[in-house]
N, C-alpha and C positions, 0 to 999 in steps of 0.2 A: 300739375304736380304729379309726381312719379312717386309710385308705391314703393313700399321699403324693399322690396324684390327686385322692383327694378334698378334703384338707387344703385343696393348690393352688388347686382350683375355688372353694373357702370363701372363701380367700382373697382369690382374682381378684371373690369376688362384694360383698364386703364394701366392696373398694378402689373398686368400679364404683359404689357406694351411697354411698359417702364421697364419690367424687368427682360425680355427679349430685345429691346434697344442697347443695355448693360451689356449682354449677352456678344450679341453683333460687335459692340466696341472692343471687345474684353477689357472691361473697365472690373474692376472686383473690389471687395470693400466698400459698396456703396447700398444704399439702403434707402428704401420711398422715405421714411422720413428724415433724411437727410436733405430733402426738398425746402419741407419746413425750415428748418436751419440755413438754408441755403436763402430762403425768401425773409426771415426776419434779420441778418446779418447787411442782405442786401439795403434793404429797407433803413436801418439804421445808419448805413456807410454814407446813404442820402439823406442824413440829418431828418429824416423823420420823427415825430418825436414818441418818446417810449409809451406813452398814451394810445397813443394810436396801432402803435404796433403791438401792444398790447391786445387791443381790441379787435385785429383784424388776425390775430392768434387764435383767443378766444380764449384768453387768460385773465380770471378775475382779480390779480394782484401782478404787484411788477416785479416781484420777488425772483422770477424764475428767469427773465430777463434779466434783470443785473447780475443774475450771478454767473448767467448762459453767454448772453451777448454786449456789454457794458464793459467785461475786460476785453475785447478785441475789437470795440468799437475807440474806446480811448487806445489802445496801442497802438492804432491805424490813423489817430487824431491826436496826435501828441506836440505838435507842433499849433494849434487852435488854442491849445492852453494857455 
């Protein structure tokens, strides 16, 4: 296990790599947690189910999901209905 120092540093070196990759692209507008967003949308588009994605969030209600990602999961699944 790794001390919260070094976590931190992991951390700060990762964001410094995400953000220099942006950089390199000139991608603009884009933001590390937009990753998050990017990873529970995905997750849902593969019928995952909102339980799960919930918990691999690390969201104690599913509240924040349906109102986040549930409209552009059903707009992208409209034909399923």
């Amino acid at each position: 296990m790794g001390t919260i120092s070094n976590i931190r540093r992991i951390s700060a070196d990762i964001r410094k790599s995400f953000y220099t990759a942006l950089k390199k692209c000139d991608i603009l507008y884009f933001h590390f947690h937009d990753l998050r967003h990017t990873f529970a949308r995905q997750l849902m588009m593969s019928v995952v189910d909102i339980i799960t994605v919930r918990e691999l969030l690390g969201h104690q209600r599913n509240n924040p999901l349906k109102k986040i990602y549930l409209p552009s999961w059903i707009g992208n699944n409209m034909d399923t209905f």
